[in-house]
C-alpha positions as CSV (number, residue, x, y, z in Angstrom):
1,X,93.6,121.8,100.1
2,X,91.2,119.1,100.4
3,X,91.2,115.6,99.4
4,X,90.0,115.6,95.9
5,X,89.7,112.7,92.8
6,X,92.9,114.4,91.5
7,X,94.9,114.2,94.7
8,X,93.7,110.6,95.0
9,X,95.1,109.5,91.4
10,X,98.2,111.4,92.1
11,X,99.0,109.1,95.7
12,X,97.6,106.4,93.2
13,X,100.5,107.2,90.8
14,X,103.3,107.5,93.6
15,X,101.9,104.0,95.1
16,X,102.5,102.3,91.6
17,X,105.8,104.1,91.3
18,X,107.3,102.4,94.2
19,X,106.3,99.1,93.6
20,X,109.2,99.0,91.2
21,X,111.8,99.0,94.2
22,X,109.1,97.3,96.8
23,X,108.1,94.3,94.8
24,X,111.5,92.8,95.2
25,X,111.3,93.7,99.1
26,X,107.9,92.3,99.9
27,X,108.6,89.0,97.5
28,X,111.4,88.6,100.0
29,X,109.1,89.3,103.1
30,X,106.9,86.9,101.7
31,X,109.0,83.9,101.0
32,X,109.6,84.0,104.8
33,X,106.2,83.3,105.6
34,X,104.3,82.3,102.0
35,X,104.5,81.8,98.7
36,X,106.5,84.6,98.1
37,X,104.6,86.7,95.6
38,X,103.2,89.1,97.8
39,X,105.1,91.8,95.8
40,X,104.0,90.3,91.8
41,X,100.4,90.6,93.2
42,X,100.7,94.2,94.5
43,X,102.6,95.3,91.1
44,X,100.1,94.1,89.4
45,X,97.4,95.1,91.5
46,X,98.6,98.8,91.3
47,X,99.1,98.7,87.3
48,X,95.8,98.1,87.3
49,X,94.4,100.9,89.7
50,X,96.9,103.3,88.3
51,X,95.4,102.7,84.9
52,X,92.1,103.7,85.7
53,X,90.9,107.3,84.3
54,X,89.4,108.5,88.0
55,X,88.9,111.8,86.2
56,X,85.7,110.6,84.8
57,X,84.4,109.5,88.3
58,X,81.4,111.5,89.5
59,X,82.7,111.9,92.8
60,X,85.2,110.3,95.2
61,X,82.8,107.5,96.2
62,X,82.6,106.9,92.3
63,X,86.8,106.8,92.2
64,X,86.9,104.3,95.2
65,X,84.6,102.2,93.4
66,X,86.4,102.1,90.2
67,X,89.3,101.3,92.5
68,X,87.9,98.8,94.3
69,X,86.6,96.4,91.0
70,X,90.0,96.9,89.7
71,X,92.0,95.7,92.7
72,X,89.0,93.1,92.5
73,X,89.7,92.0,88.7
74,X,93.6,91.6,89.5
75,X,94.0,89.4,91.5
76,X,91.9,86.4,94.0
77,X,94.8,86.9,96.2
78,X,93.7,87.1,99.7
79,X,95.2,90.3,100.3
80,X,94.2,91.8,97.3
81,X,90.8,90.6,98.0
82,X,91.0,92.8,101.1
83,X,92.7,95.7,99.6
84,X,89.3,95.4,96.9
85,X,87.1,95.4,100.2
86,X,88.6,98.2,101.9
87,X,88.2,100.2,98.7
88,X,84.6,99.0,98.3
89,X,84.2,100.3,101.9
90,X,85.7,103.5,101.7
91,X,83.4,103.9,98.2
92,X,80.4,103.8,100.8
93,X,80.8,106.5,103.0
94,X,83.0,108.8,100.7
95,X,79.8,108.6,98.4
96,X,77.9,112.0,97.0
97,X,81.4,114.1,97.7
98,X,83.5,115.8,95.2
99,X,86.4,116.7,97.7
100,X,86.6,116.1,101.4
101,X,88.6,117.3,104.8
102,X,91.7,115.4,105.8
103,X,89.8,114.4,108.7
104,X,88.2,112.0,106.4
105,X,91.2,109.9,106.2
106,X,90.6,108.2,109.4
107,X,87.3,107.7,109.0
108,X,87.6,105.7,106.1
109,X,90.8,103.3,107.4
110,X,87.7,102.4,110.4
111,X,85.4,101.9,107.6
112,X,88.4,99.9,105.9
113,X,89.0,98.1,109.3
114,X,86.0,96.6,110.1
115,X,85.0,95.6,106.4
116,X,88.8,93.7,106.2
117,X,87.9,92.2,109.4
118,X,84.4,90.5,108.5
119,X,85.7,89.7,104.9
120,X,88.9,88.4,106.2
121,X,87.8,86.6,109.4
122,X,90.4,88.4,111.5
123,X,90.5,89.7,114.3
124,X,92.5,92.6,115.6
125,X,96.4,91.6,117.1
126,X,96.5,88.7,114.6
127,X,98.9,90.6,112.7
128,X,98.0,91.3,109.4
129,X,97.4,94.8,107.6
130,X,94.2,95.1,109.2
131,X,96.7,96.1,112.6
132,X,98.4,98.8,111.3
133,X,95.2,100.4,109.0
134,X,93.6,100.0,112.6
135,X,96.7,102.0,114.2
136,X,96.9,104.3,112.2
137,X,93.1,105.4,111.7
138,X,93.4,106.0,115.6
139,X,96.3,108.1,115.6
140,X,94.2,110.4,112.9
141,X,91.4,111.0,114.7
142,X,91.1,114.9,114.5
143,X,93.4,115.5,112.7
144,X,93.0,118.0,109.6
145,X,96.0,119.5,108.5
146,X,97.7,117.5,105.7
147,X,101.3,117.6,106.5
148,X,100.4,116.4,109.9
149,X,98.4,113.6,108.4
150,X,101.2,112.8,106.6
151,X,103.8,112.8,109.2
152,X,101.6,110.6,111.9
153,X,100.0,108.0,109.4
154,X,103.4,107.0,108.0
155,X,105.2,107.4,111.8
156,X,102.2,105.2,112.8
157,X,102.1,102.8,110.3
158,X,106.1,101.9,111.2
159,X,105.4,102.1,115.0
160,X,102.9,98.8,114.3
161,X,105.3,97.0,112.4
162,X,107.6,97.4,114.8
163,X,105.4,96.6,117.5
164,X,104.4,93.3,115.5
165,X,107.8,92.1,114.5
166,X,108.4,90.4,118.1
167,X,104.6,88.6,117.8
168,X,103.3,85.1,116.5
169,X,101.0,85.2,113.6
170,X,98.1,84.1,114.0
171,X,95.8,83.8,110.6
172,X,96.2,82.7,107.5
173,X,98.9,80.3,106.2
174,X,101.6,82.1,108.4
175,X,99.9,80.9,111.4
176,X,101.5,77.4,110.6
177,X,104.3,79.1,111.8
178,X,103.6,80.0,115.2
179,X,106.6,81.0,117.3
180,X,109.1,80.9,114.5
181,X,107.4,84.0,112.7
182,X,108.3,86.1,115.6
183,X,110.6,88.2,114.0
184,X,109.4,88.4,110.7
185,X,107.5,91.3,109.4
186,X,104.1,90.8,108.2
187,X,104.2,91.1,104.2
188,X,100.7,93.2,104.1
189,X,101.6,95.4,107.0
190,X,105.4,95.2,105.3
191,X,102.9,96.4,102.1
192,X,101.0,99.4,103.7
193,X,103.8,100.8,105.6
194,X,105.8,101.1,102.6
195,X,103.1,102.3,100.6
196,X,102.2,105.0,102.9
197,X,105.1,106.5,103.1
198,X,105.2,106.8,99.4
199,X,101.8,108.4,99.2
200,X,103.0,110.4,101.8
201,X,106.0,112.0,99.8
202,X,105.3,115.6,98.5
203,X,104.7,115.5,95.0
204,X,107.9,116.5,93.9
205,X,109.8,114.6,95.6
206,X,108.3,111.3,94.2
207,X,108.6,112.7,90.7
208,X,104.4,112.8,90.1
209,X,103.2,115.8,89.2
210,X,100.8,117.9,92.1
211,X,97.8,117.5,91.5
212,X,95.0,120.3,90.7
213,X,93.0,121.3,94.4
């Protein structure tokens, strides 16, 4: 099975589904370092991308576009702004394609990476989200088989977190923190390793239907 508009709406579906239980998490995460509304933003952020009819796309580039101008229309949020970016991004290069190989998955967190990066004048090892997208797009490289993309995006995405917990941050309002954010989990990389993992989960586990090849 290859990636297809269908398959995309259903790890859609399973991202909005767990916002119901993350929300409260990444509020948390949030308050630590912000404003604490990290988790609002991304619920409503993901209402709004799960209530988009991707079936009537044209082709996956089509889907990531209608993605990407509704992440855009639901929040200004900084992160959201990049989540709309990375979307925008992937829209480019998935573009004229009806389905494509797993392989493609870490070709469009790259395209996500450095888009993120210019858009949110970061850099990589400030943590933020664009660490662990750039983490885990290297660990994919080659790989095609979908269980095994699976299995080492959501590994990878944790392994980052992990690896980022005992560093400063370094951009963006928690950078007023310096030294006392060691410790503290990044909401946005909190955000995507989360949201991986649910994307991640076989369909019937997660309680969304499989999706058509």
């Amino acid at each position: 099975m290859q990636i297809s508009i269908s398959s995309l709406s259903a790890g859609i579906a399973r991202a909005h589904l767990e916002m119901a239980s993350l929300e409260r998490v990444l509020n948390e995460a949030d308050s630590k370092l912000g404003d604490g509304d990290t988790g609002a933003m991304l619920a409503r952020l993901m209402s709004k991308l799960v209530e988009q009819d991707l079936s009537k796309a044209a082709d996956l580039g089509d889907a990531f576009m209608m993605l990407a101008k509704a992440a855009a229309a639901s929040t200004g949020s900084s992160l959201g702004t990049l989540v709309a970016t990375a979307f925008l991004a992937i829209a480019k290069r998935a573009k004229g394609g009806t389905t494509a190989p797993w392989t493609a998955v870490a070709a469009w967190h790259l395209a996500a990476r450095d888009a993120m990066l210019v858009r949110g004048n970061a850099s990589l090892g400030d943590k933020t989200v664009i660490d662990c997208i750039d983490g885990v797009a290297a660990a994919l490289d080659g790989i095609s088989n979908l269980s095994e993309v699976r299995a080492v995006a959501v590994r990878t995405a944790n392994e980052v977190v992990a690896e980022y917990r005992t560093r400063p941050c370094r951009v963006g309002r928690a950078r007023m923190f310096g030294d006392k954010s060691v410790g503290i989990d990044d909401p946005g990389m909190l955000a995507y390793a989360s949201l991986c993992q649910a994307v991640a989960r076989e369909p019937e586990v997660s309680g969304i239907p499989k999706p058509c090849a």
